[in-house]
C-alpha positions in Angstrom: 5.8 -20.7 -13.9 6.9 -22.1 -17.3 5.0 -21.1 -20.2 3.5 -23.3 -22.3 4.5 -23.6 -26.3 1.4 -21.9 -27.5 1.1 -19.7 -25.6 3.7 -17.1 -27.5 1.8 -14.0 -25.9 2.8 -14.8 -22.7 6.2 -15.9 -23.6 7.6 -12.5 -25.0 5.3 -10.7 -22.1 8.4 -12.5 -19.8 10.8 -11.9 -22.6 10.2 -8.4 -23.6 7.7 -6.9 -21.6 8.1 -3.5 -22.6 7.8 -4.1 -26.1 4.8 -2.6 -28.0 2.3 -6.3 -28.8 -0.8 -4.1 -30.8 -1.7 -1.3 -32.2 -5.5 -0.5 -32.0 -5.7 1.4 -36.1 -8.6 3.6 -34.8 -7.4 5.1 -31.8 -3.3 4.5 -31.9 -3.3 3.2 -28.2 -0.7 0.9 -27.7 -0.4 -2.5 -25.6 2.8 -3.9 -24.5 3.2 -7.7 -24.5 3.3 -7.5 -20.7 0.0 -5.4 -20.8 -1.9 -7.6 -23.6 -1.2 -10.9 -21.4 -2.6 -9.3 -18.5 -5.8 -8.4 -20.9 -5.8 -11.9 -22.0 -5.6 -13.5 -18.3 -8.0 -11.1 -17.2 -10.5 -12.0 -19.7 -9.9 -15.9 -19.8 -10.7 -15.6 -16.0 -13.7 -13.9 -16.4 -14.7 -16.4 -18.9 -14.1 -19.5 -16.4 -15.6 -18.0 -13.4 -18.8 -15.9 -14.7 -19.5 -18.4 -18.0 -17.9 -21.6 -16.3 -16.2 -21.9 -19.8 -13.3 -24.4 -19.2 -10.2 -25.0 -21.3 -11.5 -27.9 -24.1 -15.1 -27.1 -23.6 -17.3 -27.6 -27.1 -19.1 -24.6 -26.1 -16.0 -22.4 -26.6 -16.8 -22.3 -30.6 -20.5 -21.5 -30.0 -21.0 -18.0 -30.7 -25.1 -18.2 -30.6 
């Protein structure tokens, strides 16, 4: 599946998947690209399916 041009996360998570993405400060655990796209994909599911939140949906700024 290509990727598309903004989407850089998931671009080095094919590139270099082993390399470290973020650093959470507080508690020093890592995520790999490979791990923080599958965070991201997770979440941008859940978002679709439980919310129904779709990709150019106004609602998507609206953080009442």
């Amino acid at each position: 599946m290509p990727v598309r041009y903004y989407d850089w996360i998931a671009h080095f998570g094919r590139r270099t998947p082993d390399k470290p993405a973020v650093v959470d400060l507080a508690s020093e655990r890592r995520f790999s690209y490979a791990q923080f796209d599958a965070r991201i994909s997770c979440l941008a599911a859940h978002l679709r399916d439980r919310h129904r939140i779709a990709r150019g949906d106004p609602r998507r700024g609206c953080w009442r």
